[in-house]
C-alpha positions, 0 to 999 in steps of 0.5 A: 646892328641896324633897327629893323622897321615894318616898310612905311607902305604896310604902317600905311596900310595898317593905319588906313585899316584902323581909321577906316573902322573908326570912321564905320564905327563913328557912322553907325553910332551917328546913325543910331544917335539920329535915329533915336532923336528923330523918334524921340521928338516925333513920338512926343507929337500925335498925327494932328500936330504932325499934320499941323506944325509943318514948318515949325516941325521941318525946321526941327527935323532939320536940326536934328540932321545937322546935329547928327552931322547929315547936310539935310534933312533928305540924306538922314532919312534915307542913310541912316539906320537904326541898330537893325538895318532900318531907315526911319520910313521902314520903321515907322511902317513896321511900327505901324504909325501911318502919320508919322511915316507919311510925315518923313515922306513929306520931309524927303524919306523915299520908299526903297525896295526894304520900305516897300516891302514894309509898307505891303505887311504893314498895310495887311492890318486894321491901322493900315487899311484905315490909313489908306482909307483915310488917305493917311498915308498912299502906296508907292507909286510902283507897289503891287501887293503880294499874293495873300496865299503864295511865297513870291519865288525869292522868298520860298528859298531866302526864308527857308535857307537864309539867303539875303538877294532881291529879285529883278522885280524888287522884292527882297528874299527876307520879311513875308507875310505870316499865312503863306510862311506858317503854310510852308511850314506846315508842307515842311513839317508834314513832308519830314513826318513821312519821310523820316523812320525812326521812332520814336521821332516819326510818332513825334512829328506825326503829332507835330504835323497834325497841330500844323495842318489842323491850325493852318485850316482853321486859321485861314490867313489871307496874307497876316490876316487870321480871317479864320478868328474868332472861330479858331481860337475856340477850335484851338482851345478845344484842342489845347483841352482835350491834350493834343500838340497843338502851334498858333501863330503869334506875331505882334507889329511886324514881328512872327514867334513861334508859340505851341502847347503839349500835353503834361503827361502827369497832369491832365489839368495842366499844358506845356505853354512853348514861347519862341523868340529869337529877334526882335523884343528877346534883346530886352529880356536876353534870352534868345530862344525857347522857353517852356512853362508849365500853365493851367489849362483853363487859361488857354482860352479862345479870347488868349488864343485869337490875341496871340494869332491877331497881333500884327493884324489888330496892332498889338505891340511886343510887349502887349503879347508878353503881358499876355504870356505872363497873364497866363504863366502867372509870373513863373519862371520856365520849367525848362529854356532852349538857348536858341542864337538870335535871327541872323536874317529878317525870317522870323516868319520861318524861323521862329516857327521851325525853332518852336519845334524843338520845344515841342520835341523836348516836351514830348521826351520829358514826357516819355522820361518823366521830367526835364531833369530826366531829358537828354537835351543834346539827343533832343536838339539833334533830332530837331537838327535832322528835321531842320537839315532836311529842311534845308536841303530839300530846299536846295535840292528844289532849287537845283532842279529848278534851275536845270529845268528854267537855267535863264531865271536870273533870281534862281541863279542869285539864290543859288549864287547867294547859298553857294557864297555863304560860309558853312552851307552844308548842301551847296553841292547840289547847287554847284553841280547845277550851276556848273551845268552847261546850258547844251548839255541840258536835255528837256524832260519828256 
């Protein structure tokens, strides 16, 4: 009996496949190797010396390229990308280190649509506005700051429903600043307390909404900018105090979280401090998710509550808002934890905050039960579920009926295309209905 044998065409072609994982793999593990030996060099030098040792500097930087196996020094800057997506240049301006990102400019980085994107949250902080006062660093030549108060378009929709496009002026659909997403948030939030009927979910979110909108009044953000401070933080304690739910918007360096307090039921000296995090700094701990701690009240103070809303603003980085956290928790361990998946978009602004709510909402059931151990933890995660699909789907229904209303916006129909492709999006009907829509058969409305 003859050997049978797979045709050399499909060996081929499985072969091809194989080596064309190795080699993306090869390339990410070099990106990342550049990466690390780029910052490790250039971390170890401070802004004068950067400024100072130009020559003697490019003549390392561009070893470290050639090592890593890039022709120059100009093509690893701009290919290679650390373990999150970014180039050198995006990460120095999320870092807020306005020498340092200046200096990889000098060296041949280039401001793309994700780095300019960077630079405009970046620069809405102290550090960024005395690097541009300073002349450390200079805009790019095409920026336009966002509104301080207002989504840009993209962002309203890529935020809320995990939709990765760029709009034809250039602005991506993910990253925002801290104030116009903690806003929407709040409409959210607020919209669903109303419309939502069952208890006793509805007095859960009615308390829910009444700690965003109170924050969001008293916060003030222009932009990541909390200009409400230091006033807010003594209006946020006396809430804290006085037993009410209660969010802050906490971020560090170009990151947003989701931060809140409840009330313990049998313990009036006492408040459920819930900590979310589920990008960037949960990697080093592992735990991806919410967690709750039972905290003394006296410690929730004004000067806490203006650190965590002023983190981005004042420069702070992650590991100073956890050292903040642990002051307070006194190094206890969680009384209870949400094991939530990590970010899978660049929308911790939305994110964070909309995760933090099912935090609240076990808060609320441990009280009524008396304790986490009484809690159904399913029946809690399904309600916050109802909440987040909600959501999700009046978002989309927005976007249907924008499109049908304004069918020859390009970055409506991207957004649509963009929600429609993803796998698992459980409300594309309303998408594909209007996208499928002849442009005749549409009537104006009266």
């Amino acid at each position: 009996m003859p050997e049978l044998s797979a045709p050399n065409s499909t060996i081929t072609s499985h072969t091809d496949i194989v080596n064309d994982k190795l080699k993306e793999q090869n390339a990410k593990v070099e990106q990342e190797r550049f990466m690390l030996e780029l910052f490790a060099f250039l971390q170890r030098k401070n802004d004068l010396l950067l400024q100072q040792q130009s020559d003697q500097l490019q003549t390392s930087l561009k070893s470290i390229a050639q090592d890593c196996g890039y022709q120059d020094l100009p093509t690893a800057l701009n290919l290679a990308k650390n373990a999150r997506g970014q180039t050198a240049l995006v990460k120095a301006l999320q870092d807020q280190q306005f020498g340092l990102a200046n200096t990889l400019l000098n060296s041949g980085a280039r401001y793309d649509e994700q780095a300019t994107a960077e630079f405009d949250i970046a620069i809405d902080s102290e550090r960024g506005r005395e690097a541009l006062a300073n002349h450390t660093i200079s805009a790019p030549s095409s920026y336009t700051p966002s509104d301080p108060k207002k989504l840009h378009l993209v962002k309203e929709y890529g935020l809320v429903l995990g939709i990765e496009m760029t709009s034809k002026d250039g602005t991506p659909s993910q990253r925002a600043h801290i104030g116009p997403a903690y806003s929407l948030m709040t409409e959210s939030v607020n919209d669903y307390s109303k419309s939502c009927a069952n208890q006793p979910v509805k007095d859960d979110f009615t308390q829910i909404a009444n700690a965003f909108n109170f924050t969001n009044n008293v916060s003030k953000f222009q932009g990541s900018n909390p200009t409400g401070t230091p006033e807010a933080g003594k209006e946020l304690s006396k809430r804290i105090q006085a037993g009410e739910v209660t969010t802050v918007p906490v971020s560090c360096k170009g990151h947003a979280m989701g931060l809140s307090f409840a009330p313990v039921a049998h313990d009036p000296n006492k408040t459920y401090l819930v900590f979310t995090n589920r990008g960037e700094g949960a990697e080093k701990s592992g735990k991806f998710g919410t967690q709750i701690y039972e905290v003394d009240k006296r410690d929730i103070t004004p000067e806490f509550i203006n650190k965590m809303m002023n983190g981005h603003f004042k420069g702070h980085s992650h590991d100073d808002i956890m050292s903040n956290i642990q002051r307070v928790t006194k190094g206890k361990e969680p009384v209870s934890h949400i094991q939530q998946s990590p970010q899978k978009y660049d929308n911790c602004s939305i994110a964070n905050a909309r995760s933090n709510i099912q935090g609240i909402l076990l808060c609320q059931e441990a009280n009524r039960k008396g304790g986490f151990d009484k809690v159904n933890k399913d029946e809690v995660k399904e309600r916050y579920k109802d909440f987040s699909d909600d959501m999700k789907s009046k978002k989309v229904q927005e976007l249907a009926k924008a499109i049908t209303k304004n069918p020859g916006n390009s970055d409506l129909k991207a957004l649509a295309q963009g929600y429609i492709d993803k796998p698992g999006s459980k409300f594309k009907h309303h998408l594909e209905s209007a996208m499928s829509e002849e442009p005749s058969m549409r009537r104006k409305s009266p």
